[in-house]
Every structure is written in C-alpha cells, then in structure tokens.
C-alpha positions as CSV (number, residue, x, y, z in Angstrom):
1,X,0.0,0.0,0.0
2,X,1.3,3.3,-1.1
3,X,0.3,6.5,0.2
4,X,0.6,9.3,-3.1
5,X,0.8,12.9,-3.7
6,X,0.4,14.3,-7.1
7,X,1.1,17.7,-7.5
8,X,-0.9,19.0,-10.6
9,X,0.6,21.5,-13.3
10,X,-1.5,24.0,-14.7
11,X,-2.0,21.9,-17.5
12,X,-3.0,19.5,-15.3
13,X,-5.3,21.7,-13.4
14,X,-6.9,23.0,-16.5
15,X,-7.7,19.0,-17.3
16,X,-9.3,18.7,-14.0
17,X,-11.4,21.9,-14.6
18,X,-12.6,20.2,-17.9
19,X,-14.3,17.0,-16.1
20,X,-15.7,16.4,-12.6
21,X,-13.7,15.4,-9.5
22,X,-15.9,12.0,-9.8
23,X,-14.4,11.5,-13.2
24,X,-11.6,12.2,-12.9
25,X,-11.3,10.0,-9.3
26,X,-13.0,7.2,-11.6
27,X,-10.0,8.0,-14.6
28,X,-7.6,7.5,-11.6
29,X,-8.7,4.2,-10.7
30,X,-8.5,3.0,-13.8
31,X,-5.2,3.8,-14.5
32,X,-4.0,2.2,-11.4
33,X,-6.1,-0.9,-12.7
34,X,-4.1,-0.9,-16.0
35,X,-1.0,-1.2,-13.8
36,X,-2.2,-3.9,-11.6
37,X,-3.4,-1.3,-8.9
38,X,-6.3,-0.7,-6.7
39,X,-7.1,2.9,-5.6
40,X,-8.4,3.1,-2.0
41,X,-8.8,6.7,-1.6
42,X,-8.5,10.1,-3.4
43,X,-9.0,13.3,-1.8
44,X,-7.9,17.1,-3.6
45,X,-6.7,19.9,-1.7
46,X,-8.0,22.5,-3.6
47,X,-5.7,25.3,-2.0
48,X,-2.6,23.8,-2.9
49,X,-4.0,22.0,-6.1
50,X,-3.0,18.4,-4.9
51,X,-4.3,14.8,-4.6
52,X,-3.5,13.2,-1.9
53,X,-4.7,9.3,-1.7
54,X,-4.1,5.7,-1.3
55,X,-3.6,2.7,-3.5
56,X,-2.8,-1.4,-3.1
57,X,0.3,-2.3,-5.8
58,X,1.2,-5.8,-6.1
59,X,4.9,-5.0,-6.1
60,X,7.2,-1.9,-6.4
61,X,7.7,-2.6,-9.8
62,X,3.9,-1.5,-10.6
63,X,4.6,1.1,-8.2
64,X,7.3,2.4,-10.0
65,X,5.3,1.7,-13.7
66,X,2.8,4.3,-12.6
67,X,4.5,7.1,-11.3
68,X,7.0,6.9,-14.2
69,X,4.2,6.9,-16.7
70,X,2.0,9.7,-14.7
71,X,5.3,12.2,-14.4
72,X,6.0,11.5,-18.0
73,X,2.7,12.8,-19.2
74,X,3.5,16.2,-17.6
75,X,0.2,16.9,-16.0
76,X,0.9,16.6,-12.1
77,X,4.3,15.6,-10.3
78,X,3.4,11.9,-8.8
79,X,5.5,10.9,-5.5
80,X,4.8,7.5,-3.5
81,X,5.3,6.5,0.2
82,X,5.0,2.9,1.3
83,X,2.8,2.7,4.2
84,X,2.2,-0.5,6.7
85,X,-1.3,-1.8,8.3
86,X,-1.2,-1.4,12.2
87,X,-0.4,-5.0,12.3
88,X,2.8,-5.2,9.7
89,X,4.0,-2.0,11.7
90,X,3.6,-4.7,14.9
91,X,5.6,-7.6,12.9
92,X,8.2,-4.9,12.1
93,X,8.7,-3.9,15.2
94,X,8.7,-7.4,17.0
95,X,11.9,-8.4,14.3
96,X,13.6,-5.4,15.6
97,X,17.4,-6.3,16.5
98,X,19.4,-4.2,19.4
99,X,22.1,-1.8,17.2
100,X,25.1,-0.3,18.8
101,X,26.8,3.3,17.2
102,X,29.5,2.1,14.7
103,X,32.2,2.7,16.3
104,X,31.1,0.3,19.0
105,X,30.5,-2.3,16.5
C-alpha cells in the first residue's frame, strides 16, 4: 500500500477543470487498474491544487510503472510513500534487533 501525492501543473489543473472530481477519481482508478493497482482513496486539496490518496500495488515494480508513466505525461508531479497496516508495523517492530553506534561495533 502506497500513500501518493500528485502535485498538478496547470496543465493538469486545466484538465481537472474540464471533467468532474468524480471522473476524474474514476479516470484514476483505472489507471491504477491498467498497472495492476487498486485505488483506495482520493482526496484534492484545492488550496494547494493536490491529490492526496491511497492505493494497493502488487509489487514496487507496478509502483514504479505508474508514477514513471504519470510524471512523463506532464500533467501533475506523482511521489509514493510505502505505508504498513497497524499490524505489519507490529511484525516490524517485533523483528527489531538491538544496534550499537558504529564505532562500537
């Protein structure tokens, strides 16, 4: 799971202007579908003129497929984070190993 941030250019702001949110959300999912994706959420903060949102990637590969492809088309400046569940965060944590300064090593 990926949290994203796409920053829109104007042009990409004007194509926004040109269809509704709703279509544009449902344009979204489906090109995270054609990469294997599943969009979870999508929200726009209109006073910076980003999207903010989540989506399920089978593998950073498809991860890296769709940002690629989205920065390429020029119309908003894709970047992902990789976010854990409550409960990988807890199998994380419970692999976590004791580290010393390097120096110490």
């Amino acid at each position: 799971r990926y949290l994203f941030r796409a920053a829109f250019t104007v042009d990409g702001m004007r194509n926004l202007q040109k269809q509704s949110a709703t279509g544009f959300k449902a344009g979204v999912a489906k090109f995270f579908e054609s990469v294997g994706g599943k969009l979870e959420s999508w929200y726009f903060d209109y006073g910076n003129s980003i999207a903010y949102g989540f989506v399920d990637y089978p593998d950073e590969i498809a991860a890296a497929t769709a940002q690629a492809s989205v920065n390429a088309g020029g119309f908003a400046r894709v970047t992902y984070r990789p976010v854990l569940s409550a409960e990988d965060t807890d199998k994380a944590l419970g692999r976590s190993v004791a580290t010393r300064p390097p120096q110490q090593q």
